[in-house]
FITIKOL-834444 format. One record per residue: residue number from 1; chain; x, y, z of N, C-alpha, C in turn. Coordinates in Angstrom, 3 decimals, m for minus. Last residue first. Layout:
BEGIN
{nr: NUM; kette: A; n_east: X; n_north: Y; n_up: Z; ca_east: X; ca_north: Y; ca_up: Z; c_east: X; c_north: Y; c_up: Z}
...
END
This chain:
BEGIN
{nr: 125; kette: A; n_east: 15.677; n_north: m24.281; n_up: m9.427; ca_east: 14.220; ca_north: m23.118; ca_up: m9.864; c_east: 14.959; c_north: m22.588; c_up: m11.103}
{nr: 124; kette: A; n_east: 17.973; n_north: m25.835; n_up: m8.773; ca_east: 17.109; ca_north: m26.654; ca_up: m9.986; c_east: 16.212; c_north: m25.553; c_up: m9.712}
{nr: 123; kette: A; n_east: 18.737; n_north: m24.126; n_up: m6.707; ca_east: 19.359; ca_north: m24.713; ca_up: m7.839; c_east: 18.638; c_north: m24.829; c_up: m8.961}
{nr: 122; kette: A; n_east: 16.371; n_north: m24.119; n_up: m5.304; ca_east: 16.785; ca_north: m22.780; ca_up: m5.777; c_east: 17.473; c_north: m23.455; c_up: m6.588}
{nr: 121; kette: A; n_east: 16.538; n_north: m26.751; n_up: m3.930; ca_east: 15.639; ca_north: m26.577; ca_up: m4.786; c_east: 16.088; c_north: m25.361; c_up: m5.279}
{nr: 120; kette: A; n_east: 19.189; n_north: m26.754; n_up: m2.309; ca_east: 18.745; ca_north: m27.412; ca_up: m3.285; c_east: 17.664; c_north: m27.060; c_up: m4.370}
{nr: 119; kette: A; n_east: 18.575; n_north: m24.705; n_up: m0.289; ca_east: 19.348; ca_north: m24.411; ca_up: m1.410; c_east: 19.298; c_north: m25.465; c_up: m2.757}
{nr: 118; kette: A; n_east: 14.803; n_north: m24.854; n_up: 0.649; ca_east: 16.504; ca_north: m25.444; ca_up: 0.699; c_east: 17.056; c_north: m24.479; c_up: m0.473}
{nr: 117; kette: A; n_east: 13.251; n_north: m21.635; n_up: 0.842; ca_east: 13.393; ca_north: m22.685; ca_up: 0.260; c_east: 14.892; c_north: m24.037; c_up: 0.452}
{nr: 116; kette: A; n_east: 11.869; n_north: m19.978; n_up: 3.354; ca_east: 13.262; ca_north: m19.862; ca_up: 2.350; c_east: 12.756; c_north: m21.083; c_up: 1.992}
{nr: 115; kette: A; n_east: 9.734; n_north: m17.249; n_up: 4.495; ca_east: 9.881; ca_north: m18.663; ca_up: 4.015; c_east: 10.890; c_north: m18.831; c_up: 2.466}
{nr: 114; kette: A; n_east: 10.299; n_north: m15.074; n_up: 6.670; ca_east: 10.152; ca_north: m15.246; ca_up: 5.093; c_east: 10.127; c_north: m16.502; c_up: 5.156}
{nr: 113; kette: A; n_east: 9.704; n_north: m14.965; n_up: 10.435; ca_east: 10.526; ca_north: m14.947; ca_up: 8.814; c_east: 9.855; c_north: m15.145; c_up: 7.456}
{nr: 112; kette: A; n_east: 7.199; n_north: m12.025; n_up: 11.665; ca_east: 7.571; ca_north: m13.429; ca_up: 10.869; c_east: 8.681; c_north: m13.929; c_up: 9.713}
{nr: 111; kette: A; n_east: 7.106; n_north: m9.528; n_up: 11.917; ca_east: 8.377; ca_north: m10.362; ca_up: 13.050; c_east: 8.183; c_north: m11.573; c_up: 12.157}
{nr: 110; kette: A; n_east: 3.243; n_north: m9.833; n_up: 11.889; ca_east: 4.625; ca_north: m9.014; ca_up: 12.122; c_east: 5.665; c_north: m9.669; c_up: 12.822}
{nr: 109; kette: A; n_east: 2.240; n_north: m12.151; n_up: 10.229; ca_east: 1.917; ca_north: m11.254; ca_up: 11.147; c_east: 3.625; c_north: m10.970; c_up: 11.334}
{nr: 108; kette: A; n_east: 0.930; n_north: m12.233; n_up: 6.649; ca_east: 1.938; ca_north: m12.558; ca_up: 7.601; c_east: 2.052; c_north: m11.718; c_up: 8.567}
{nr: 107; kette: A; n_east: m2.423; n_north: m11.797; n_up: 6.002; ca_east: m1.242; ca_north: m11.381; ca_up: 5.642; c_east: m0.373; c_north: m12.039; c_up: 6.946}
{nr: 106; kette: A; n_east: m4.460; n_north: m13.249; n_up: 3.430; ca_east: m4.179; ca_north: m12.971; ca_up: 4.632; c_east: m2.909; c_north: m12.829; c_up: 4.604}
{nr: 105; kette: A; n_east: m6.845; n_north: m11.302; n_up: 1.094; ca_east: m5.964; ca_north: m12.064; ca_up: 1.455; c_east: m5.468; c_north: m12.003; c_up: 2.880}
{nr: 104; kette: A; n_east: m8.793; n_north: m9.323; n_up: 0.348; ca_east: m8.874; ca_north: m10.335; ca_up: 0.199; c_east: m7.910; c_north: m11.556; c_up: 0.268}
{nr: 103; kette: A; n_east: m7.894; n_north: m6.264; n_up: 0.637; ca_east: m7.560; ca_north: m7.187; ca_up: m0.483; c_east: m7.955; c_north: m8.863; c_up: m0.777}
{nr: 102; kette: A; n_east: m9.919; n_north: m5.741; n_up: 2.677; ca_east: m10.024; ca_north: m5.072; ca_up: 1.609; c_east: m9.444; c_north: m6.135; c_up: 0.385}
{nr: 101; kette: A; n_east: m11.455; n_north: m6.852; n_up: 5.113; ca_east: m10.367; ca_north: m7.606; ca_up: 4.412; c_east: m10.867; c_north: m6.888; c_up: 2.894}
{nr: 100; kette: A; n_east: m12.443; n_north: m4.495; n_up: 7.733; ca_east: m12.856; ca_north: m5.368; ca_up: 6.016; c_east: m11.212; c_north: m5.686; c_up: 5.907}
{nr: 99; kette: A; n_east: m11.440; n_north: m3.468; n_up: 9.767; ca_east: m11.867; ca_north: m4.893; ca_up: 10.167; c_east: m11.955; c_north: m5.791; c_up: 8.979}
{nr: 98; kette: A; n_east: m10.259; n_north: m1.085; n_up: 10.461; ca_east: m9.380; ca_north: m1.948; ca_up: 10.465; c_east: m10.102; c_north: m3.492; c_up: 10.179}
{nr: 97; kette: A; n_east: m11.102; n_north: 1.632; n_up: 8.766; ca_east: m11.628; ca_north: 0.633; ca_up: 9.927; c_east: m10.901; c_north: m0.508; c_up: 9.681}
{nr: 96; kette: A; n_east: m9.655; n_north: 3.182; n_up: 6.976; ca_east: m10.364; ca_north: 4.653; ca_up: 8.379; c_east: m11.210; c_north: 2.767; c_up: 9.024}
{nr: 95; kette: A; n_east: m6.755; n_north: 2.435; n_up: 5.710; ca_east: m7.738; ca_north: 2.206; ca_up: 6.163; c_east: m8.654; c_north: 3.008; c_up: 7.282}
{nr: 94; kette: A; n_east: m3.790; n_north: 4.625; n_up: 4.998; ca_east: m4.379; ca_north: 3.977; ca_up: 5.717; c_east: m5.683; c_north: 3.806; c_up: 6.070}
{nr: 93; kette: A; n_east: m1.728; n_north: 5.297; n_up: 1.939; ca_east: m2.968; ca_north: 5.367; ca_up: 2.870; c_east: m3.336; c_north: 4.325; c_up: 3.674}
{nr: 92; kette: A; n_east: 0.165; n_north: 7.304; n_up: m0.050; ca_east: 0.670; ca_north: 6.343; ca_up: 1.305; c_east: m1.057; c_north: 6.195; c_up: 1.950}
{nr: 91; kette: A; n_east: 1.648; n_north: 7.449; n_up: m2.814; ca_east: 0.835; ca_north: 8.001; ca_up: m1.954; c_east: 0.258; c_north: 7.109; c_up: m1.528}
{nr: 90; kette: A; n_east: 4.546; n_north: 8.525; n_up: m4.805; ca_east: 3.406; ca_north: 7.485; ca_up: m4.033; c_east: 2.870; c_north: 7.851; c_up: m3.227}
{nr: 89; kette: A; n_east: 4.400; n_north: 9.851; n_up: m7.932; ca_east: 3.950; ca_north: 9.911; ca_up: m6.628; c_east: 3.442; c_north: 8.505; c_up: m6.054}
{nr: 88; kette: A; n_east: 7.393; n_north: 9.993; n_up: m10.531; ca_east: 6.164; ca_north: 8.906; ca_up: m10.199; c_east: 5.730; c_north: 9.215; c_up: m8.705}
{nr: 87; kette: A; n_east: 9.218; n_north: 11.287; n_up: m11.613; ca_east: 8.235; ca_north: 11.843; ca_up: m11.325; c_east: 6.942; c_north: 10.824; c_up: m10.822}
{nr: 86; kette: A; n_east: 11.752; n_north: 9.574; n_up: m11.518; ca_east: 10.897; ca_north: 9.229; ca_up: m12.158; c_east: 9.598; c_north: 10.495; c_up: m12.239}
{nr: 85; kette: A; n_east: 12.224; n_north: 9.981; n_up: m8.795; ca_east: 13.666; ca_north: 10.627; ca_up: m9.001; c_east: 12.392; c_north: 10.794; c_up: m10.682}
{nr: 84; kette: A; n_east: 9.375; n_north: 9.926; n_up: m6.415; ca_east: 10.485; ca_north: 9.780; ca_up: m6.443; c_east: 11.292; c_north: 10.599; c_up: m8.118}
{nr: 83; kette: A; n_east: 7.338; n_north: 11.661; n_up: m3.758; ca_east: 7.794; ca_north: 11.524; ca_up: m5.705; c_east: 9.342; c_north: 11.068; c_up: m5.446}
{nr: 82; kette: A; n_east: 4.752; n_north: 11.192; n_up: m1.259; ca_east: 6.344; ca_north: 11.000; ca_up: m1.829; c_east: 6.532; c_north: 10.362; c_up: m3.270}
{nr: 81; kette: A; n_east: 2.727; n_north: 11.243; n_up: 0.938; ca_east: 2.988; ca_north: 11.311; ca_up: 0.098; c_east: 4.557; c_north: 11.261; c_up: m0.843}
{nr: 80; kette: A; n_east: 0.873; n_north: 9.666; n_up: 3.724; ca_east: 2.155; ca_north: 10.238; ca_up: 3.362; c_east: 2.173; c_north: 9.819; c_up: 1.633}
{nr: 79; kette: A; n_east: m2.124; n_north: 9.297; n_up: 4.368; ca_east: m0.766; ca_north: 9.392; ca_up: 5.308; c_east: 0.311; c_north: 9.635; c_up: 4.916}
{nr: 78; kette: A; n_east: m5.258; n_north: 9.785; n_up: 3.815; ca_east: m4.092; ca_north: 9.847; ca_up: 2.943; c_east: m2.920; c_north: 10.636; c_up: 4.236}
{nr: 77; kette: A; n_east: m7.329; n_north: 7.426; n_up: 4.804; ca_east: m7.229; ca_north: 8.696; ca_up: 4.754; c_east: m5.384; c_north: 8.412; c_up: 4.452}
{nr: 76; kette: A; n_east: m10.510; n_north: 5.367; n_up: 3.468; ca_east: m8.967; ca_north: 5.520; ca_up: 3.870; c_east: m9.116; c_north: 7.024; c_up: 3.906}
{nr: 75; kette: A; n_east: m12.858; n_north: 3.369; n_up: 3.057; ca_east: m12.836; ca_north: 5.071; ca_up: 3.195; c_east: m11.712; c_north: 4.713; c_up: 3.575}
{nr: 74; kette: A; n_east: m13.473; n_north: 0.521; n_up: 0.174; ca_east: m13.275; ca_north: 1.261; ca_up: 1.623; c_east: m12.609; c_north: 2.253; c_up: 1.628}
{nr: 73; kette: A; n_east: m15.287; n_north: m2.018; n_up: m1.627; ca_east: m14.656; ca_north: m0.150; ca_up: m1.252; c_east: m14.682; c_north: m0.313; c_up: 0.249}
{nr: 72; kette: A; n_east: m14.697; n_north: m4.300; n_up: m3.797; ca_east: m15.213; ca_north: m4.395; ca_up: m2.364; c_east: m14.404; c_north: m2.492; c_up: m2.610}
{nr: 71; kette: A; n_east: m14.165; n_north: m5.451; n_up: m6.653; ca_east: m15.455; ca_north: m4.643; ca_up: m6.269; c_east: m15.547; c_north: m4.067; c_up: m5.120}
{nr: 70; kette: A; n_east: m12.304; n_north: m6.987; n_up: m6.900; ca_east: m13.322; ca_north: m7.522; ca_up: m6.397; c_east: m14.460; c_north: m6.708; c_up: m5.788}
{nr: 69; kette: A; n_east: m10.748; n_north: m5.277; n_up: m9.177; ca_east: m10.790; ca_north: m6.516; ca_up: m9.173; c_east: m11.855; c_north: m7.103; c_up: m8.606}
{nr: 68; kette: A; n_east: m10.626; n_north: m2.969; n_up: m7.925; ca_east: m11.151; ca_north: m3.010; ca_up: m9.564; c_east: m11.598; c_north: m4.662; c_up: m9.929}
{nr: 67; kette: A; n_east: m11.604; n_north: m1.930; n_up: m5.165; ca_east: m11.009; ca_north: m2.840; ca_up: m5.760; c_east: m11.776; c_north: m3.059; c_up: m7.024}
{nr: 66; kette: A; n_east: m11.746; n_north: 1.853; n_up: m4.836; ca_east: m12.495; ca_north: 0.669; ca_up: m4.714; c_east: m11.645; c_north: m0.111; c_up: m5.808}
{nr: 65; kette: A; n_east: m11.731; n_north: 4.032; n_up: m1.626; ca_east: m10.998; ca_north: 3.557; ca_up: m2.700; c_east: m11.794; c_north: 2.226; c_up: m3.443}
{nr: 64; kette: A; n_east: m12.314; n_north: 7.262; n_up: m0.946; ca_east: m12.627; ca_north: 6.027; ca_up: m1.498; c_east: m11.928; c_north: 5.011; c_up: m2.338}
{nr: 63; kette: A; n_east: m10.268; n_north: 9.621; n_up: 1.235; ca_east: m10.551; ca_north: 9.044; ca_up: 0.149; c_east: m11.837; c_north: 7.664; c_up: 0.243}
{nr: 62; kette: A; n_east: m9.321; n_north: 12.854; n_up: 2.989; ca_east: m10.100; ca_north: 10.885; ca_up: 3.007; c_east: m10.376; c_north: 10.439; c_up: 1.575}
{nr: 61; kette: A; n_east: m6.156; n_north: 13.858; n_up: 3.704; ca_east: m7.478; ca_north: 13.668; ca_up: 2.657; c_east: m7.945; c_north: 12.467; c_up: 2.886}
{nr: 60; kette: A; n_east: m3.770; n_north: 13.567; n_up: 4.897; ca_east: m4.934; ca_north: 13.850; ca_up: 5.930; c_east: m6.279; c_north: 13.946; c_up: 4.719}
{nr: 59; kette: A; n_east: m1.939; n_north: 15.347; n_up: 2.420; ca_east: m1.919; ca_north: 14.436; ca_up: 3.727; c_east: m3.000; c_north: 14.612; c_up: 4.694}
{nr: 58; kette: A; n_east: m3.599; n_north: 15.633; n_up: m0.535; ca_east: m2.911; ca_north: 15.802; ca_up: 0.282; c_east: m3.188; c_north: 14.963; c_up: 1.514}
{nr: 57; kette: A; n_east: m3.164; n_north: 14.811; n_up: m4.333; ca_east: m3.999; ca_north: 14.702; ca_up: m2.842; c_east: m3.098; c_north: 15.335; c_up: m2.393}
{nr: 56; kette: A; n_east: m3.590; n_north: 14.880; n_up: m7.867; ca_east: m2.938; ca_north: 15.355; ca_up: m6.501; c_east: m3.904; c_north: 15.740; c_up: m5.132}
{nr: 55; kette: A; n_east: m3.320; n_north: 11.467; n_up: m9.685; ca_east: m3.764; ca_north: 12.806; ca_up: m9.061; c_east: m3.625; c_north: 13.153; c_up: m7.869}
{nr: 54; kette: A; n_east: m1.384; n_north: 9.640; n_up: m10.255; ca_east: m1.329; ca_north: 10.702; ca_up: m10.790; c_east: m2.363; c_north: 11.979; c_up: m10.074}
{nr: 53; kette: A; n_east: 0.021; n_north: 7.109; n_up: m7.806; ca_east: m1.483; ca_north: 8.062; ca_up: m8.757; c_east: m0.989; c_north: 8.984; c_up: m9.294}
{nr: 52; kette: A; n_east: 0.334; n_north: 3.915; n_up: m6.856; ca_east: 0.731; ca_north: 4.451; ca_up: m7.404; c_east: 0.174; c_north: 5.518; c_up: m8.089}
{nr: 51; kette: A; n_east: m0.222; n_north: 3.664; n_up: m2.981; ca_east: m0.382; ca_north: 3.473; ca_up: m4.207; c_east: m0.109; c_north: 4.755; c_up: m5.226}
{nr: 50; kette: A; n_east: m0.005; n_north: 1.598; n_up: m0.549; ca_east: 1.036; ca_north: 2.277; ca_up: m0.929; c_east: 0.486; c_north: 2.522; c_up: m2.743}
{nr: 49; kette: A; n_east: m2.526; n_north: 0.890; n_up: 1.688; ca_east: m1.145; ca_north: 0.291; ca_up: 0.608; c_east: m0.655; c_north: 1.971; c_up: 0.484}
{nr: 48; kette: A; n_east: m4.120; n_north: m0.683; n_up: 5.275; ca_east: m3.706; ca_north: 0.506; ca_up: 3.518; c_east: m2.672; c_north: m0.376; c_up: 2.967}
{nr: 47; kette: A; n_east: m4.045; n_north: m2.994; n_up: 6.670; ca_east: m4.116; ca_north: m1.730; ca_up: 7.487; c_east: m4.193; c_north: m0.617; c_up: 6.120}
{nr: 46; kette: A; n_east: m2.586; n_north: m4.865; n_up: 5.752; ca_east: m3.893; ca_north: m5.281; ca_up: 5.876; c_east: m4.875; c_north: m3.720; c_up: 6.329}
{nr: 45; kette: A; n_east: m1.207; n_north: m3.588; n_up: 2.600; ca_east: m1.261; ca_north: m4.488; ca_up: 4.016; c_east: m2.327; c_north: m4.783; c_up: 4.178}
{nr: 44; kette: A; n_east: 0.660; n_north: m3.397; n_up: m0.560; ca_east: m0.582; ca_north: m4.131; ca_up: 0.223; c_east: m0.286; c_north: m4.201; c_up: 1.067}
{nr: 43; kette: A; n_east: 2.272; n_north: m1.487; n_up: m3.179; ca_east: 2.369; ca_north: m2.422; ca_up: m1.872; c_east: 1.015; c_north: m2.365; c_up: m1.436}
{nr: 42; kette: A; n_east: 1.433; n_north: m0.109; n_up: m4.804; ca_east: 3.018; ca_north: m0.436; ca_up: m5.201; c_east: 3.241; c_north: m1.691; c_up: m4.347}
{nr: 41; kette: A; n_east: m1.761; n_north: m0.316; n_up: m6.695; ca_east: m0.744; ca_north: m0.676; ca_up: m5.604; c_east: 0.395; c_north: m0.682; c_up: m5.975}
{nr: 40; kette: A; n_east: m2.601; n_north: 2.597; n_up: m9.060; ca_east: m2.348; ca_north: 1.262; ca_up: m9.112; c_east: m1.477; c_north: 0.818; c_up: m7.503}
{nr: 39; kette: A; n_east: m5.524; n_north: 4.434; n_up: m10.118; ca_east: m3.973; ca_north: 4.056; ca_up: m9.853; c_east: m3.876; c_north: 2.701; c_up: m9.823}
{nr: 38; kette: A; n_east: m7.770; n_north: 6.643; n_up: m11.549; ca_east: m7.729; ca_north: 5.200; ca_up: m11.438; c_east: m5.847; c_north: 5.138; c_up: m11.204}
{nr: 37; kette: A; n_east: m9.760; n_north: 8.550; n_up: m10.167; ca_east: m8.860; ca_north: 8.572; ca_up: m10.676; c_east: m8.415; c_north: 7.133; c_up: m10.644}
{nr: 36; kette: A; n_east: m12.485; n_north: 11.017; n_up: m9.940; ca_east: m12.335; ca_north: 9.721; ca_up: m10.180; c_east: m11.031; c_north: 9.719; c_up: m10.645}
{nr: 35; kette: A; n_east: m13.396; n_north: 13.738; n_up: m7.706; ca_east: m12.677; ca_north: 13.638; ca_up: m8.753; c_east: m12.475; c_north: 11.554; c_up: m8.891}
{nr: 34; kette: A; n_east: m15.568; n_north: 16.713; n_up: m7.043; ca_east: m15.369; ca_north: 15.326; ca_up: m6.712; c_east: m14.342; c_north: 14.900; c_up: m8.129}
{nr: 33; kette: A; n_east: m14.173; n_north: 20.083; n_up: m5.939; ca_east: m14.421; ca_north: 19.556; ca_up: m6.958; c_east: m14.318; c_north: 17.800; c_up: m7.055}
{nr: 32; kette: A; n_east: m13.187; n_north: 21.279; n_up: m3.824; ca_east: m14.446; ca_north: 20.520; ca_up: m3.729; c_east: m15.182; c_north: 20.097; c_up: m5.062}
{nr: 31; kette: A; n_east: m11.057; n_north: 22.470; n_up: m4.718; ca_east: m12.021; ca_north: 23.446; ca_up: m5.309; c_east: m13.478; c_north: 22.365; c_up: m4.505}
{nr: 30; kette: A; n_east: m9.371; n_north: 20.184; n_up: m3.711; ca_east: m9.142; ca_north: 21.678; ca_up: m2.843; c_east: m10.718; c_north: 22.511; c_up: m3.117}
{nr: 29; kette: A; n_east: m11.162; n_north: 17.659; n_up: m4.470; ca_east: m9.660; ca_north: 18.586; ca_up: m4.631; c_east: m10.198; c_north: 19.683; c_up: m3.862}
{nr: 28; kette: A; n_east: m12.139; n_north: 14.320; n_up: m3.356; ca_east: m12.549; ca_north: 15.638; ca_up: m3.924; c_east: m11.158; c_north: 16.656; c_up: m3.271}
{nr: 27; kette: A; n_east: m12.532; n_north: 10.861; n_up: m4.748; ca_east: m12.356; ca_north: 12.283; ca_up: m3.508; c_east: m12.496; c_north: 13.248; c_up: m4.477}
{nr: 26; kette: A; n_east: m11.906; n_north: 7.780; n_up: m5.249; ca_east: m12.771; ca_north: 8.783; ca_up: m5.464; c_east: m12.292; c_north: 9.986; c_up: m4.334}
{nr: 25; kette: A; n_east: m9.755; n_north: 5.292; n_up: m7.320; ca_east: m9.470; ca_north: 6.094; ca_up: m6.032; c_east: m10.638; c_north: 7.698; c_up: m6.430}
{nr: 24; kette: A; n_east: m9.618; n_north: 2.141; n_up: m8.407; ca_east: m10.413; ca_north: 3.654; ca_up: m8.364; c_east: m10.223; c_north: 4.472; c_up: m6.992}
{nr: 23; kette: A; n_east: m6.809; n_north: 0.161; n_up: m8.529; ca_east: m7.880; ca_north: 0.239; ca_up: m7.770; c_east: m8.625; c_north: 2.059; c_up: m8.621}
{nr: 22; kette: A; n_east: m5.370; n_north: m2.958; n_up: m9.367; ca_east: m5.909; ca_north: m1.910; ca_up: m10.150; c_east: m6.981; c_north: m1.428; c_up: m8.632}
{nr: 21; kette: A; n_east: m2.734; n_north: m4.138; n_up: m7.823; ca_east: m4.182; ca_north: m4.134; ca_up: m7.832; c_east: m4.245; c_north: m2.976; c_up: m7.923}
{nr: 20; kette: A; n_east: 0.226; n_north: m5.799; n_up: m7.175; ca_east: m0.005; ca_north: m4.387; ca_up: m7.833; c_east: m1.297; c_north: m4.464; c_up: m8.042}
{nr: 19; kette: A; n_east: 2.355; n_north: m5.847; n_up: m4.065; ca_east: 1.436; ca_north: m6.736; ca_up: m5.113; c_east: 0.474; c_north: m5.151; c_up: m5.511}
{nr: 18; kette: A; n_east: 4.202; n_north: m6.979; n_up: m1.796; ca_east: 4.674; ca_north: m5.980; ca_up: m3.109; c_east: 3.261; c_north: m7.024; c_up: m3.785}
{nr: 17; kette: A; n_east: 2.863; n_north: m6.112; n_up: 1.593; ca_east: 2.838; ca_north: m7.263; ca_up: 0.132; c_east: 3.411; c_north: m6.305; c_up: m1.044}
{nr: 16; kette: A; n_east: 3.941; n_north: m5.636; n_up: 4.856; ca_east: 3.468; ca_north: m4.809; ca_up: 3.953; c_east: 3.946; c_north: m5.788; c_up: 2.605}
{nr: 15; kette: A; n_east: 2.505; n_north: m6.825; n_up: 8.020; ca_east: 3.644; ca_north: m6.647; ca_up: 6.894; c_east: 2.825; c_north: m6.168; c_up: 5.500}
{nr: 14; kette: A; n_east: 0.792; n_north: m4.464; n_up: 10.415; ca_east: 1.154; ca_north: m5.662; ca_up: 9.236; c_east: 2.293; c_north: m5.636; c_up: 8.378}
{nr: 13; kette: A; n_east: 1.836; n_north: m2.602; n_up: 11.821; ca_east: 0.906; ca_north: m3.684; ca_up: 12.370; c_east: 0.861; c_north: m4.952; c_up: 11.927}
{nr: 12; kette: A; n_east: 5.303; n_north: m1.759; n_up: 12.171; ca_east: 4.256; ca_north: m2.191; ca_up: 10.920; c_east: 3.141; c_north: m2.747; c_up: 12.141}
{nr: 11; kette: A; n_east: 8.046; n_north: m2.250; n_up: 13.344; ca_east: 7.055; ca_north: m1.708; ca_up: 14.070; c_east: 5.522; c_north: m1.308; c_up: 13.049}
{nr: 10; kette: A; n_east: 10.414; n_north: m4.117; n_up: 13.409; ca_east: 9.586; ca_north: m4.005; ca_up: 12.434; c_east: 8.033; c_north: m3.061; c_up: 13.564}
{nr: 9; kette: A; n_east: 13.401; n_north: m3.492; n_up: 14.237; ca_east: 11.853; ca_north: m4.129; ca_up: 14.866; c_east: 11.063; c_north: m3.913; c_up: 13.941}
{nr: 8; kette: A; n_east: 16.185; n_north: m3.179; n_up: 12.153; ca_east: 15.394; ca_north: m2.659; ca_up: 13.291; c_east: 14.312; c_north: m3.466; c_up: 13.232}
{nr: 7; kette: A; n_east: 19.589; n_north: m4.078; n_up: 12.156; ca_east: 18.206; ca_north: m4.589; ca_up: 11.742; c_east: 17.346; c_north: m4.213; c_up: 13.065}
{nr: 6; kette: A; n_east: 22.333; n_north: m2.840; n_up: 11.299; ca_east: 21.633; ca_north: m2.956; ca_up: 12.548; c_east: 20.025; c_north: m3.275; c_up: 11.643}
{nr: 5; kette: A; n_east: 25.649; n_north: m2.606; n_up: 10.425; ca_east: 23.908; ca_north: m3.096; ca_up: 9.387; c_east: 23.110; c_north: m3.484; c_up: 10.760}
{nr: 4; kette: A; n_east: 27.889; n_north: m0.660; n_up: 9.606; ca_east: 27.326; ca_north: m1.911; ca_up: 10.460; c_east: 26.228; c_north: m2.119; c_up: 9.773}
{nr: 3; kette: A; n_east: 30.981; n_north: m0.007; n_up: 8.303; ca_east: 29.613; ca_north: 0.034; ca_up: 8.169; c_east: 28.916; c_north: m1.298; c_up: 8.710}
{nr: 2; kette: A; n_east: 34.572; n_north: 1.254; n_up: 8.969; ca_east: 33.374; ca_north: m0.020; ca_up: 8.283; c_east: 32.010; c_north: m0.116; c_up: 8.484}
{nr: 1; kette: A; n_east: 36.639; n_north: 3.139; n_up: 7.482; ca_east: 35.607; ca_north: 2.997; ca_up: 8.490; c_east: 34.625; c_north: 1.929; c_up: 8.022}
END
């Protein structure tokens, strides 16, 4: 039996960046106990990331998050969680206002190809 490969729509607002920024992630646990935890991005949009933590949230928790790098914070709320095979959690958040440019970059709008290089140059990279 042979296997198709159907490429779906990208239904993202934004495309999502493999780029890793130290961030502080602030909230508070079940006990309302406030807690500081420092992770790391697995991924960047413009909308949340995808980041890497050791401490345990749940889905629908608001958080703080603040760039270690450029200082800037913003309130997110925590959209999906998931451990992979590693014990490593990712934990999935989305921005609570769509307008700060949290990471400070601009992102490729949705549906856009990649930018390829000739084959020539890949040779000689």
């Amino acid at each position: 039996m042979a296997l198709l490969h159907f490429r779906s729509k990208e239904r993202r607002r934004t495309l999502r960046v493999t780029l890793t920024v130290p961030v502080a992630v602030h909230g508070q646990d079940e006990c309302e106990t406030k807690f500081c935890a420092h992770a790391l991005t697995h991924t960047v949009s413009r909308n949340g990331a995808l980041l890497v933590m050791d401490q345990t949230v749940v889905v629908g928790q608001t958080l703080l998050l603040v760039n270690e790098s450029s200082n800037r914070t913003a309130e997110c709320r925590v959209v999906s969680i998931r451990r992979d095979r590693e014990s490593k959690t990712f934990v999935g958040v989305e921005f609570m206002s769509g307008d700060a440019n949290f990471w400070h970059m601009t992102f490729p709008m949705p549906g856009a190809r990649p930018l390829r290089r000739p084959l020539r140059e890949r040779a000689l990279a």
